[in-house]
N, C-alpha and C positions, 0 to 999 in steps of 0.2 A: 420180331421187331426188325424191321429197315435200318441197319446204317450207312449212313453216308463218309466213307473212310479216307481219309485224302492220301494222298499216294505215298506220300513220305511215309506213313504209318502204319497202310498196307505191304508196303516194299518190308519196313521192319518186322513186322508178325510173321511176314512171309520169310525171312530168311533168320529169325530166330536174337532178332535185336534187343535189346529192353528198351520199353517203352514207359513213360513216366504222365502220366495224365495231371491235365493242370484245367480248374476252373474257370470259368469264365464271368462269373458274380463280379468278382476280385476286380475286374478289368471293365463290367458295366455300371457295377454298382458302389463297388470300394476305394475306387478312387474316380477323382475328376475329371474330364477331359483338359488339355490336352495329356496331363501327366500320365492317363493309364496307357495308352497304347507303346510309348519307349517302354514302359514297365512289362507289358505284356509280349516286346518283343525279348526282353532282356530275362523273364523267366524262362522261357523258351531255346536263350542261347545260354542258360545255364545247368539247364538241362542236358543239352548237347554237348556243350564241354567236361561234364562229367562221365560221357560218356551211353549215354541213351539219347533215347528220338521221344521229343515232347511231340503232346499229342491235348491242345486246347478242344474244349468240349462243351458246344452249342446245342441248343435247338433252331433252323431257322427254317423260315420260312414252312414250318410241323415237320421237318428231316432230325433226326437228332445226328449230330456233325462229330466225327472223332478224331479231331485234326484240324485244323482252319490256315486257309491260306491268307496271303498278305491284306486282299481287297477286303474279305469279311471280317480279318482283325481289325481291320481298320473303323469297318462298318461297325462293330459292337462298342468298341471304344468310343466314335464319335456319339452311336445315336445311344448308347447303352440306358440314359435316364429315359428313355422311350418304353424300352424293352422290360415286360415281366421278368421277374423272379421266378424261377421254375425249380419247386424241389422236386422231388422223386415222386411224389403221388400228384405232379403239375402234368409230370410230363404224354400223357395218353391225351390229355384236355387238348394242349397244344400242337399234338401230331394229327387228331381230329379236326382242328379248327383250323391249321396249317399255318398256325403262329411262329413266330420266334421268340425265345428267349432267354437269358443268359443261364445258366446253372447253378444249382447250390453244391456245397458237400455231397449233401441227398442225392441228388441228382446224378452227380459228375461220377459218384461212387458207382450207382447204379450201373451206369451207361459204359462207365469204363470193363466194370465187372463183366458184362455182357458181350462185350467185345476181349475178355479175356486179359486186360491188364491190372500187372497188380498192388501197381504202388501210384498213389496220385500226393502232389504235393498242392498244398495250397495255405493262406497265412495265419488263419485261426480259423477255427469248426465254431460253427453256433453250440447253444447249449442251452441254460437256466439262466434267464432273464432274469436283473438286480427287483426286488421288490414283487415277485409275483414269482411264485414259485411254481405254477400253472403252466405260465407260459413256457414252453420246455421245445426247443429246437426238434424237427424231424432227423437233423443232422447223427445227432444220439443212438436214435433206433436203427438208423441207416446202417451206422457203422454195426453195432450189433448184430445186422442181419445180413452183410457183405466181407469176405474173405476179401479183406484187401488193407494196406496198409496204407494209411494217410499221415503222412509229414507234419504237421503246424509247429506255431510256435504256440501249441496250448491251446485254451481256446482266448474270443476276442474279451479285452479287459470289462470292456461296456458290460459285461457279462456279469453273475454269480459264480465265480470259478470256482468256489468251494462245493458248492451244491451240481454245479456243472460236473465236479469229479467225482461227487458221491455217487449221481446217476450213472455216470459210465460202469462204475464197478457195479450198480445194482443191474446194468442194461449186460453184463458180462462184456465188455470190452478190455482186451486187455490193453494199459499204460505205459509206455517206456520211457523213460527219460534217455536222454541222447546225450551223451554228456554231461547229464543234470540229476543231481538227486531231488531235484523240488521241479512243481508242476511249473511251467513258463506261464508269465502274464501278456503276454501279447507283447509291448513296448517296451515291458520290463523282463529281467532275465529269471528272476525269484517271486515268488508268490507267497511264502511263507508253508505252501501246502506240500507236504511230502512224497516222494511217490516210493513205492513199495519195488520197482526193480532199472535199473539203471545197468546201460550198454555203452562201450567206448568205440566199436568199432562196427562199420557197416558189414562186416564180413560177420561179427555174431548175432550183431541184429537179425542179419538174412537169416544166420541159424536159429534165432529163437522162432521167430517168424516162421519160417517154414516147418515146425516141428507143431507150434499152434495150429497149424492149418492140416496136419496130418492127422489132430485128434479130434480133428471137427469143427476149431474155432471161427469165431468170425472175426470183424472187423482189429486192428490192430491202429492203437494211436500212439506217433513215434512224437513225443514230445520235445522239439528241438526248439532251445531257445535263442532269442534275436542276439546276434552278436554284441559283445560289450562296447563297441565303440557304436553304434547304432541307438543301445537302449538311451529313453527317455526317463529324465528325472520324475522317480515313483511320488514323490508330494506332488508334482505338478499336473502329471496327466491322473493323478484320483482328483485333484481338485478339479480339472477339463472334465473328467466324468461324473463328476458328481452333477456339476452345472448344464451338463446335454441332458443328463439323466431327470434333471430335473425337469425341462425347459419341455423335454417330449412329453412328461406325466401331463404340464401345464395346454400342452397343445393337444394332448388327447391322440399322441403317435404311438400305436400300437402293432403288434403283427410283425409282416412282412416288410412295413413301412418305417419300424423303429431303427433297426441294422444300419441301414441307409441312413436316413437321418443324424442320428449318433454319430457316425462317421464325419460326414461333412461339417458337422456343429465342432468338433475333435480338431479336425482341420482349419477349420478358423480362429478359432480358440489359442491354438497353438502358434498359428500365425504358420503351417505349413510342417511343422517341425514332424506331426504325426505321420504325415503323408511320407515323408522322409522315412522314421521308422519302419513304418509297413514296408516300404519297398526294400530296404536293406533286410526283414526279416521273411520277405517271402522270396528272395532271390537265395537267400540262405536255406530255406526251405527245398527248395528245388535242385540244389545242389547236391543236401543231402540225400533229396529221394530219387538223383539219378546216381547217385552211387550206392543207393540199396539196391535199387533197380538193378545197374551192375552186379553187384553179388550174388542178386537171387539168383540170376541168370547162370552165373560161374558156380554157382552149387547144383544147377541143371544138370552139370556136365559132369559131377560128381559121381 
């Protein structure tokens, strides 16, 4: 497979940087214009300031992109409601067809992998959709079948996050809580769900991680939740979920098209307040996974 590498991120592979891959859904599909593009530069300079080289991850124009310069952030941001949803089993369709479009988890995980990076942050993983237990995110299996470590704050609340976690542990993915001994709910910091092993600092993280991936594991989900001045009052955004959750059953939004939806229905609901959260918990995000990023790197030299 062809990538198209932009130079900032080639310069760091080549001289042994950490690199922190960051999706680009989040930025087409996650939030609204004009709000996502300062979002999508500000992940990126939070990235930086911790200390690695972000590294956003497209398909355009059928090129899959690992790195994007200012004109094409620009461009996803603005036209992103245009642009597919590309998971990981999209992506050959759209390099055939010479499409563009924005990435998933699935995807990003993928594409990152193959280019050799190995921590991507992003703001919640798909998973097990509320009332259909069917429905079950490729995001899941992604991780399962990718050595690499992905950030979120959990996965998105719109979700079944109880069934969301029971699959991770049946797909072998291993869970970390970051700070956290309970799984994060996206806007909120508690979920009531437990998790089985808990890290304080990115310097052991990097060590469990890196010992995981020496006995053959794969994907690694660093559960890092939204900072306490950020999170959203838990009555209110289940009662915001309950009512999108409902309104898409009523309109018959399924698939690839529910994510999206939910989202924007969340955002008005809230009267913006969601939007707000997201962005303080995927900047949080990014922070942490360029300071894993750091570590692994400094355990390189070990």
């Amino acid at each position: 497979m062809d990538l198209v590498i932009s130079p900032d991120v080639a310069a760091a592979k080549s001289s042994g940087k950490p690199i922190v891959a960051l999706e680009s859904t989040i930025v087409a599909h996650g939030l609204p214009w004009p709000d996502n593009l300062p979002i999508a530069r500000e992940l990126e300079d939070a990235v930086r300031a911790a200390g690695a080289v972000p590294a956003t991850i497209a398909i355009i124009d059928g090129k899959p992109c690992v790195g994007l310069d200012a004109e094409t952030l620009e461009l996803l941001a603005r036209d992103g409601a245009k642009l597919s949803k590309a998971g990981a089993i999209d992506i050959a369709v759209h390099m055939a067809r010479k499409t563009s479009a924005a990435t998933t988890v699935s995807a990003t995980s993928a594409l990152a992998n193959r280019y050799g990076i190995r921590v991507f942050a992003t703001g919640g993983i798909g998973g097990v959709h509320r009332g259909d237990a069917g429905d079950v995110s490729h995001d899941l299996v992604a991780l399962a079948r990718t050595p690499i470590a992905v950030v979120s704050a959990g996965a998105k609340s719109i979700l079944d996050l109880g069934r969301t976690l029971e699959m991770l542990e049946t797909l072998g993915v291993l869970v970390i809580g970051y700070r956290t001994n309970e799984f994060p709910a996206f806007y909120t910091a508690t979920s009531g769900l437990q998790l089985d092993h808990r890290v304080d600092s990115a310097a052991e993280l990097a060590t469990i991680i890196r010992t995981h991936w020496s006995l053959g594991g794969g994907g690694v989900l660093v559960a890092n939740p939204i900072p306490d001045e950020a999170a959203l009052d838990g009555d209110m955004i289940a009662a915001a979920i309950e009512s999108a959750v409902a309104e898409a059953s009523a309109r018959d939004v399924h698939g690839k098209r529910l994510t999206p939806f939910l989202l924007a229905r969340l955002a008005e609901v809230t009267g913006g307040a969601s939007i707000r959260a997201n962005r303080a918990l995927a900047i949080n995000d990014a922070t942490v996974a360029g300071e894993l990023a750091v570590a692994l790197r400094a355990s390189d030299r070990l």
